[in-house]
C-alpha positions in Angstrom: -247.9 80.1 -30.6 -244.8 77.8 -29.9 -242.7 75.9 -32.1 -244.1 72.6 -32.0 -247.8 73.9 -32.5 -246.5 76.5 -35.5 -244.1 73.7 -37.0 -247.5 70.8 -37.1 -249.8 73.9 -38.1 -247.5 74.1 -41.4 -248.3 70.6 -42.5 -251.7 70.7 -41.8 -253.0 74.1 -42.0 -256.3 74.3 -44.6 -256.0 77.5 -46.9 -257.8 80.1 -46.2 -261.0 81.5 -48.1 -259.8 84.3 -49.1 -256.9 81.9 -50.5 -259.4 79.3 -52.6 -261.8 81.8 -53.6 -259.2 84.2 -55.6 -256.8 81.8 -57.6 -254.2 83.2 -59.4 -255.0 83.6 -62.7 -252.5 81.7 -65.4 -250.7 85.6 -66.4 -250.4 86.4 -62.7 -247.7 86.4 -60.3 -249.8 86.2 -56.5 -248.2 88.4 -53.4 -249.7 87.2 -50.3 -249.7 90.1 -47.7 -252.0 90.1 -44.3 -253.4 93.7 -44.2 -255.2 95.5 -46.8 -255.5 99.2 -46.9 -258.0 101.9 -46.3 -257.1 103.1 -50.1 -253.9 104.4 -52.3 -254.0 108.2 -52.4 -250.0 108.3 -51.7 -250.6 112.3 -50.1 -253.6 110.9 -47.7 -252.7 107.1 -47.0 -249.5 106.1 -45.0 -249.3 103.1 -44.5 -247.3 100.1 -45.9 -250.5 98.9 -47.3 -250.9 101.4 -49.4 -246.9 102.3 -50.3 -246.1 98.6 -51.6 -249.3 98.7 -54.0 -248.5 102.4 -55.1 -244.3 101.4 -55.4 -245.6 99.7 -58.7 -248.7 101.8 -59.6 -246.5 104.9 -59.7 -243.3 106.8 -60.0 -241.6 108.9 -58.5 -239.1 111.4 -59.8 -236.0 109.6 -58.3 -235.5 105.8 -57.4 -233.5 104.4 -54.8 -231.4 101.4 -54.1 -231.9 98.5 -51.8 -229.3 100.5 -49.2 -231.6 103.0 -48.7 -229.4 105.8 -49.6 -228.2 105.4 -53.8 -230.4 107.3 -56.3 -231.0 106.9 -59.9 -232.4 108.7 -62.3 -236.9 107.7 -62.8 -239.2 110.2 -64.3 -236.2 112.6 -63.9 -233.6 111.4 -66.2 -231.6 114.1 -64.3 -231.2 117.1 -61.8 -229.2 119.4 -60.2 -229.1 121.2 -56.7 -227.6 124.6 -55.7 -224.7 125.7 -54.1 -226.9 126.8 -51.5 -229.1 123.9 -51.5 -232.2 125.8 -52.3 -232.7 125.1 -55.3 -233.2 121.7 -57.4 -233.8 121.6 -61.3 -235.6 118.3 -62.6 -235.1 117.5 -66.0 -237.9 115.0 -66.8 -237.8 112.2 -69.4 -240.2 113.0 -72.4 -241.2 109.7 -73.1 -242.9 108.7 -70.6 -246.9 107.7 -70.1 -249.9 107.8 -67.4 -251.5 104.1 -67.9 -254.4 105.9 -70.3 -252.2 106.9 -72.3 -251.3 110.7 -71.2 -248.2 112.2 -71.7 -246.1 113.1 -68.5 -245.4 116.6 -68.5 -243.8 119.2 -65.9 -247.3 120.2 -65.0 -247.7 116.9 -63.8 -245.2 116.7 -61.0 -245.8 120.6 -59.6 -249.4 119.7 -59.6 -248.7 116.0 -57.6 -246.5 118.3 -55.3 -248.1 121.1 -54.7 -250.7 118.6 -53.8 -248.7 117.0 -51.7 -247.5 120.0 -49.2 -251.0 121.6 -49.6 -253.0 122.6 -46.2 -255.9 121.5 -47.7 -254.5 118.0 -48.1 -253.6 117.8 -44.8 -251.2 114.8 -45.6 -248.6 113.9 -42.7 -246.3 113.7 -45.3 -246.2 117.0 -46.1 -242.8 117.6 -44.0 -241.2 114.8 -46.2 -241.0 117.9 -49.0 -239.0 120.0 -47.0 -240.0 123.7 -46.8 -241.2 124.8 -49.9 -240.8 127.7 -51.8 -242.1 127.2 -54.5 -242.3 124.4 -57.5 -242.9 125.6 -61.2 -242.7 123.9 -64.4 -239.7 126.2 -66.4 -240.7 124.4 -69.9 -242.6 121.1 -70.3 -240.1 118.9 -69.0 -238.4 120.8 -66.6 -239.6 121.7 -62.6 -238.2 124.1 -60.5 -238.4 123.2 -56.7 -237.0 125.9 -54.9 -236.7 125.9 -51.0 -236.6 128.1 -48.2 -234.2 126.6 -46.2 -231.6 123.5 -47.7 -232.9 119.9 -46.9 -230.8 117.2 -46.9 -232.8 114.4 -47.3 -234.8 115.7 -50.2 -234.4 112.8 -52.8 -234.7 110.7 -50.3 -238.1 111.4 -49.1 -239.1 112.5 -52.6 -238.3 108.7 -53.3 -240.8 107.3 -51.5 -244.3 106.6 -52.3 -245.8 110.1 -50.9 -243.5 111.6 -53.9 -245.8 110.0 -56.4 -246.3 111.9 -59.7 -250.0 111.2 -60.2 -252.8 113.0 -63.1 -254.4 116.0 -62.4 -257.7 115.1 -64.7 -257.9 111.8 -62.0 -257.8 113.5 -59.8 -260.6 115.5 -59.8 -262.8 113.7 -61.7 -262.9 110.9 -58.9 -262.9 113.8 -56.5 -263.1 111.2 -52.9 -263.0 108.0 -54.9 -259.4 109.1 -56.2 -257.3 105.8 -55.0 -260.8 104.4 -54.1 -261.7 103.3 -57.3 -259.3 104.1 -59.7 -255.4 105.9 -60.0 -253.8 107.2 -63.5 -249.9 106.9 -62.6 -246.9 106.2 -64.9 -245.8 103.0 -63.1 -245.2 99.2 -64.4 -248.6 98.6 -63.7 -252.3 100.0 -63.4 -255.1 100.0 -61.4 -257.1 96.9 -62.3 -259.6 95.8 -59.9 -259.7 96.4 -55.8 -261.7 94.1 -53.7 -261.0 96.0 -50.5 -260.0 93.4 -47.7 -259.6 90.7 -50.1 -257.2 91.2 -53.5 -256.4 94.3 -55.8 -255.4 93.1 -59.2 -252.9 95.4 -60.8 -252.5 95.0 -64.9 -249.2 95.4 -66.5 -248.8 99.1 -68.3 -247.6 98.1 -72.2 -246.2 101.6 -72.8 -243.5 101.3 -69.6 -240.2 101.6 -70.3 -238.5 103.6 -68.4 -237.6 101.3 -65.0 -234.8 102.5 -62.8 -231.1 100.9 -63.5 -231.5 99.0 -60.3 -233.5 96.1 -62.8 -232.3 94.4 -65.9 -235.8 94.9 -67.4 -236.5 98.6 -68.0 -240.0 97.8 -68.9 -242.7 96.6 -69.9 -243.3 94.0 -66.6 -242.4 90.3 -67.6 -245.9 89.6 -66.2 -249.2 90.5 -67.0 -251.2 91.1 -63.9 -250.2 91.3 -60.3 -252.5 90.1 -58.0 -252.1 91.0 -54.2 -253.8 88.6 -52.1 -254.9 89.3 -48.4 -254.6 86.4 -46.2 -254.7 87.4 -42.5 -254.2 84.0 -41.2 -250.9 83.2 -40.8 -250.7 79.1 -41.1 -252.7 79.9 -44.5 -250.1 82.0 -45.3 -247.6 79.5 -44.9 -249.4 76.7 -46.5 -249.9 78.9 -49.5 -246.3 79.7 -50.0 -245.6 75.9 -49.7 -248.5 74.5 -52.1 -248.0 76.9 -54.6 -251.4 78.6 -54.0 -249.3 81.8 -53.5 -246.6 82.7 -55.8 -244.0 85.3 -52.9 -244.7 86.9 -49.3 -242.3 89.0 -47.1 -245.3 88.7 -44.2 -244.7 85.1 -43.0 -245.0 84.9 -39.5 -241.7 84.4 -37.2 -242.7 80.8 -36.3 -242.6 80.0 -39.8 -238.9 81.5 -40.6 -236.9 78.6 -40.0 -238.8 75.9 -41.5 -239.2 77.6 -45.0 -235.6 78.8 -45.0 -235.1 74.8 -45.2 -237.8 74.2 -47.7 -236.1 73.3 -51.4 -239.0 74.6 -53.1 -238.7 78.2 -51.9 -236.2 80.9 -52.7 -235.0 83.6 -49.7 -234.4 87.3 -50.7 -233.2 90.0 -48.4 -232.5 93.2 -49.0 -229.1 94.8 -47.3 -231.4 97.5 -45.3 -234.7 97.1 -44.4 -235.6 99.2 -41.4 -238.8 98.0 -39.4 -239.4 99.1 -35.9 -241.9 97.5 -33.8 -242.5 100.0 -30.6 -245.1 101.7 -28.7 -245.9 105.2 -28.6 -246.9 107.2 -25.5 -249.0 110.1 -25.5 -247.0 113.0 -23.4 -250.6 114.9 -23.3 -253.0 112.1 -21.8 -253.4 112.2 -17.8 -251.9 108.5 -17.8 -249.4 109.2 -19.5 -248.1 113.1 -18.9 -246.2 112.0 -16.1 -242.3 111.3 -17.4 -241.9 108.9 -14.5 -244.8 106.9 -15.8 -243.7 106.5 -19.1 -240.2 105.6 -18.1 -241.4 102.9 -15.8 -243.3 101.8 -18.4 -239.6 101.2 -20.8 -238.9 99.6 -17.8 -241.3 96.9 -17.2 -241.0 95.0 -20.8 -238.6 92.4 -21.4 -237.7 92.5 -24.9 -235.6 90.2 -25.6 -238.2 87.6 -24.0 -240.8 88.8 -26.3 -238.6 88.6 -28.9 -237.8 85.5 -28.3 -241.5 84.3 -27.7 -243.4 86.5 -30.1 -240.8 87.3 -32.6 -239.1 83.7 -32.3 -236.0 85.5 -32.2 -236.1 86.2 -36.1 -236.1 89.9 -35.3 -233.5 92.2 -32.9 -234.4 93.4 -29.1 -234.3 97.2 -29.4 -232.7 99.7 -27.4 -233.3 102.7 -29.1 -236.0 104.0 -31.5 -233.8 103.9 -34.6 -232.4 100.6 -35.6 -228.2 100.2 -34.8 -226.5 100.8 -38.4 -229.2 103.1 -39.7 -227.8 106.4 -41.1 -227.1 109.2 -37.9 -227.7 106.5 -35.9 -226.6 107.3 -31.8 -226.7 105.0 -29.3 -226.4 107.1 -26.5 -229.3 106.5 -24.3 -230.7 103.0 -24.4 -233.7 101.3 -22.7 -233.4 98.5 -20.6 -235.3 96.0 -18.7 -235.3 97.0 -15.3 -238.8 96.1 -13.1 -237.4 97.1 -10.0 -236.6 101.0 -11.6 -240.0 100.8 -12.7 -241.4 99.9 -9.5 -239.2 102.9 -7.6 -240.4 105.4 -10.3 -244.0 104.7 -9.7 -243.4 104.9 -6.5 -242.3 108.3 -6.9 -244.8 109.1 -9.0 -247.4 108.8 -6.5 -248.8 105.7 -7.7 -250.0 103.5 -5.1 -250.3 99.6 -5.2 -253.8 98.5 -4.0 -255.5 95.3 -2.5 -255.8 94.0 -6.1 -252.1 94.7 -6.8 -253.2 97.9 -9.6 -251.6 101.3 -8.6 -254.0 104.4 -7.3 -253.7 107.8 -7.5 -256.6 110.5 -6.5 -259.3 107.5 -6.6 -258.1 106.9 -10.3 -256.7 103.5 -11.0 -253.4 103.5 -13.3 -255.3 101.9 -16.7 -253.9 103.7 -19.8 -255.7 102.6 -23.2 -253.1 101.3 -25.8 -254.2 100.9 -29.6 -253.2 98.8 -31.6 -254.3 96.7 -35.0 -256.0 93.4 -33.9 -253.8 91.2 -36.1 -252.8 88.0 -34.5 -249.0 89.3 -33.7 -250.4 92.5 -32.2 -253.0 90.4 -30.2 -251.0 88.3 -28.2 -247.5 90.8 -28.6 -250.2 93.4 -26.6 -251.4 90.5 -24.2 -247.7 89.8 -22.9 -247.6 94.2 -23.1 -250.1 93.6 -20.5 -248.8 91.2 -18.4 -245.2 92.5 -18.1 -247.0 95.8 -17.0 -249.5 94.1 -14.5 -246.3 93.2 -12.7 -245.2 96.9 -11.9 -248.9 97.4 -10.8 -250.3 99.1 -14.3 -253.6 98.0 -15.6 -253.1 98.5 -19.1 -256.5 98.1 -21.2 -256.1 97.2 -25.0 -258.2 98.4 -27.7 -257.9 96.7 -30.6 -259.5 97.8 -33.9 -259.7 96.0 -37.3 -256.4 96.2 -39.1 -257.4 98.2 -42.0 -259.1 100.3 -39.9 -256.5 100.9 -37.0 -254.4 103.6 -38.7 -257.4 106.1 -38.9 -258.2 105.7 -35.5 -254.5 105.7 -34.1 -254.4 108.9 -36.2 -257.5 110.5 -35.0 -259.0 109.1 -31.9 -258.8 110.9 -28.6 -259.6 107.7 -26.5 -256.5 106.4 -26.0 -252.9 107.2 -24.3 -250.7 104.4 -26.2 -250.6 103.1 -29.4 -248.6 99.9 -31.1 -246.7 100.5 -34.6 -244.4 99.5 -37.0 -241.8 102.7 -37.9 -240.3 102.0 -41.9 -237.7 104.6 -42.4 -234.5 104.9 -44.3 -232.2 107.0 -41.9 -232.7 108.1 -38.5 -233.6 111.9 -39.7 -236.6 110.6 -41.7 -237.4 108.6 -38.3 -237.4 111.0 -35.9 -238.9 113.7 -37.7 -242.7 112.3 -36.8 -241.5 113.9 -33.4 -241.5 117.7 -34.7 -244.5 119.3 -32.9 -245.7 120.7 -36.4 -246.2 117.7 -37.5 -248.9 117.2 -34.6 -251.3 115.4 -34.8 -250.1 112.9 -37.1 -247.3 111.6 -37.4 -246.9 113.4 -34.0 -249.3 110.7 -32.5 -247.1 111.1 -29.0 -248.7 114.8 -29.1 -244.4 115.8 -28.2 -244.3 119.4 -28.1 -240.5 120.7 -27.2 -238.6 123.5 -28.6 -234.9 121.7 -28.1 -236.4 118.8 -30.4 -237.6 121.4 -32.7 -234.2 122.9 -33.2 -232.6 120.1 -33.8 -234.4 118.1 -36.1 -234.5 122.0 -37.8 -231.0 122.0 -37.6 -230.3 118.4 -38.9 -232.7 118.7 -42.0 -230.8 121.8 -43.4 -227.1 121.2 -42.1 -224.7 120.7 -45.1 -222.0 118.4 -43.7 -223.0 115.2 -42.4 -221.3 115.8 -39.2 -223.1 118.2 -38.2 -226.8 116.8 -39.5 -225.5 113.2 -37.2 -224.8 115.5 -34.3 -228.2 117.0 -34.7 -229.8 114.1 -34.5 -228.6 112.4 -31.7 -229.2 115.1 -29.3 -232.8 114.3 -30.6 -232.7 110.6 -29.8 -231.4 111.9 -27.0 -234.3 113.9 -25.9 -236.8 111.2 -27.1 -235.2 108.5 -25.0 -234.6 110.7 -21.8 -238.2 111.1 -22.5 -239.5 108.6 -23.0 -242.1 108.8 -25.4 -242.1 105.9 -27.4 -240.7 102.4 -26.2 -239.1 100.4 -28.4 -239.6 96.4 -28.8 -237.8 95.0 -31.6 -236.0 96.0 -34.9 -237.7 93.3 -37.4 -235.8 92.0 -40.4 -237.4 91.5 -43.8 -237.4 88.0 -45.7 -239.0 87.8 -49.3 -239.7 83.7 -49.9 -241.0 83.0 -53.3 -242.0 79.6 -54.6 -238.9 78.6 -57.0 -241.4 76.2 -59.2 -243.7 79.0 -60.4 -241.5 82.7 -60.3 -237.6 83.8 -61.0 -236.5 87.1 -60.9 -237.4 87.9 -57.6 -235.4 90.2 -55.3 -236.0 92.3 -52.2 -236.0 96.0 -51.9 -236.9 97.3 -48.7 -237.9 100.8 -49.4 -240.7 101.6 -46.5 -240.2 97.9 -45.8 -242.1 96.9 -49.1 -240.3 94.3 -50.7 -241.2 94.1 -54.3 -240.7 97.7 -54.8 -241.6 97.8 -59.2 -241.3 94.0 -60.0 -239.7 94.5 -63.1 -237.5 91.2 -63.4 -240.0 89.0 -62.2 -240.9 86.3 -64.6 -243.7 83.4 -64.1 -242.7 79.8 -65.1 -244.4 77.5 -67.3 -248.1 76.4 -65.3 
């Protein structure tokens, strides 16, 4: 879409169904996202569907600030780490409640994670708890999480949404409806009503008062309900932002950017790190794919800062590495580049050869690797140029392009294809590039990267205890994964939070697994 189309497209777009069917009710503030997700168990579901739904649903037993790296005290009012960084003691607040009323005791948080790092929960973000000892409540509000080797990004990781202290008694009493059809947590607010693929009303919890000094209100929520709207077309995303039929988005599409930046009704929030990396992932086990040469050429052939500049509309940052510049243990020491001639020469050498129709063949096979990717409207055409720029080096890449809410499960689990497109949130380059440990094969491993150097490292890196010698860690890591070639990154995008000044105040950006709200606490509804 160019500018002139997107710019008449906001004046005269027509709200979408989803939009006029589900008006926000007069207690509600509206958050218009594009994607729903498959559900909100936080140890099964990954993705940012889920997290920015669960960020207010649940807690967690640490907070963190909008820099990605400040903790406060949550459901632990405090804690303490060994010498040896083995050990962490947890002292938990004793006031605080589930949303039916439950108290939150020690038991609670070794049974959410113990759930968390258990085999049979098969989450892939189990590693995100280190390597665990053992976690035991000492007394009622006290937990024990010992390690078996230090971890320095514990609180970091235990932070985030997969850290969620959830109820046991939920649990199994929805046995494989748990964060289907319903979720006991302790956060600002509960589970009210999901209408999967359309809006999931959350209700504020009266009994919440323990919010993370990061807001001015501790609790309860200014607002009554929360309603999160899905809205997959972008123009009706826009319009509803403008009109008022949608109260705050951080999804409006790059075209948009500029114009509602300049619109007096609307209010901009950023937060001061938001890491969101839009790249592909290659798959060093697939026959179209195996061969390094290949997937270099492939890092080769796209032109990022064109697609930024056509597809992003040069509201996000051309990326030359897999972690974003500024990002903690960032390294910058191998970058990608756009080079169609190099791409050309190593398919060459590769044994690829150009035919009649311009598509490279080897053994009778024609060079076609299947890449994945959600069929959203930025993915669509962002996969369509994909296609093109690699057409030009003689690749005939085919796309495959699943409903959004169910992409994840199949980029997780499918065998059928060699490439996939994502978005990577992350707070520091060690939580980045740890999805390329070969335990954690196959998911997050999606690129299948088995290698004992990278192993090491990110080993080495996760338990150092100086942060020179974690950063060195980790860029021999980027290193490898660059050299490599087994993901290729597109852009670093940038995260803008526009609410409608007439109907909400209060409003400010997070970032945290770039979901914006985070717990909503300050958030206040005007007069309607």
């Amino acid at each position: 879409m160019n500018r002139p189309i997107a710019a008449a497209l906001i004046g005269a777009a027509i709200l979408s169904p989803a939009v006029v069917a589900a008006q926000t009710p007069r207690d509600a503030v509206s958050i218009l996202v594009r994607n729903d997700s498959v559900g909100f168990d936080p140890h099964r579901v990954t993705g940012r569907g889920a997290a920015e739904v669960l960020f207010m649903m649940t807690d967690t037993l640490v907070a963190i600030e909008d820099d990605q790296r400040t903790l406060h005290p949550l459901l632990a009012k405090s804690w303490t780490i060994s010498p040896d960084g083995l050990t962490y003691t947890f002292n938990l607040r004793n006031d605080v409640k589930f949303c039916n009323g439950k108290a939150l005791t020690a038991d609670d948080v070794v049974y959410s994670l113990k759930r968390l790092t258990a085999p049979e929960t098969r989450s892939p973000a189990a590693w995100r708890a280190g390597k665990v000892k053992s976690i035991t409540a000492k007394d009622t509000h006290t937990v024990e999480y010992v390690l078996e080797r230090p971890y320095n990004e514990l609180l970091l990781q235990l932070a985030q949404s997969f850290g969620a202290i959830i109820d046991k008694d939920d649990v199994e009493k929805l046995g494989r409806d748990f964060g289907v059809k319903g979720l006991n947590g302790t956060g600002p607010f509960c589970w009210g009503e999901w209408k999967p693929r359309s809006e999931f009303m959350l209700t504020r919890h009266e009994a919440y008062r323990w919010g993370p000094a990061i807001y001015e209100n501790s609790g309860p929520a200014h607002v009554a309900r929360v309603l999160w709207k899905v809205v997959p077309e972008e123009t009706s995303i826009v319009a509803a932002i403008q009109t008022g039929a949608g109260d705050m988005t951080y999804v409006a599409p790059e075209w948009a950017i500029e114009q509602l930046k300049k619109d007096p009704r609307l209010a901009l929030a950023m937060p001061r790190v938001s890491n969101y990396s839009a790249f592909l992932g290659m798959r060093a086990n697939k026959e179209m794919t195996a061969d390094v040469r290949v997937r270099r050429a492939i890092v080769h052939a796209i032109d990022r800062d064109e697609l930024n500049k056509r597809f992003w509309f040069g509201q996000a940052r051309p990326s030359e590495t897999y972690v974003s510049p500024g990002t903690l243990d960032w390294s910058g020491e191998v970058k990608a580049s756009y080079d169609p001639a190099a791409a050309n020469r190593l398919l060459d050498e590769a044994g690829w050869v150009r035919g009649a129709d311009g598509f490279r063949v080897k053994d009778g096979k024609r060079l076609a690797p299947k890449l994945i990717a959600a069929a959203t409207p930025g993915w669509r055409t962002r996969g369509e140029a994909i296609q093109g720029y690699l057409k030009r080096v003689g690749i005939d890449l085919q796309l495959v392009l699943p409903e959004p809410a169910l992409a994840m499960a199949q980029i997780n689990t499918s065998p059928d294809y060699d490439m996939y497109a994502l978005f990577a949130p992350y707070g520091t380059a060690g939580e980045a590039l740890m999805v390329f440990h070969s335990r954690s094969i196959p998911a997050p491993n999606r690129v299948n990267w088995k290698d004992a150097e990278t192993d090491a490292n990110l080993d080495a890196g996760q338990v150092a205890l100086n942060d020179a010698d974690r950063a060195a860690a980790y860029a021999r890591v980027q290193r490898i994964i660059a050299e490599n070639a087994v993901t290729v990154p597109l852009v670093h995008e940038q995260l803008f939070l526009f609410s409608n000044k007439q109907r909400v105040s209060g409003v400010k950006a997070h970032g945290i697994y770039n979901s914006a709200i985070y717990k909503g606490l300050d958030i206040k509804l005007a007069a309607r």
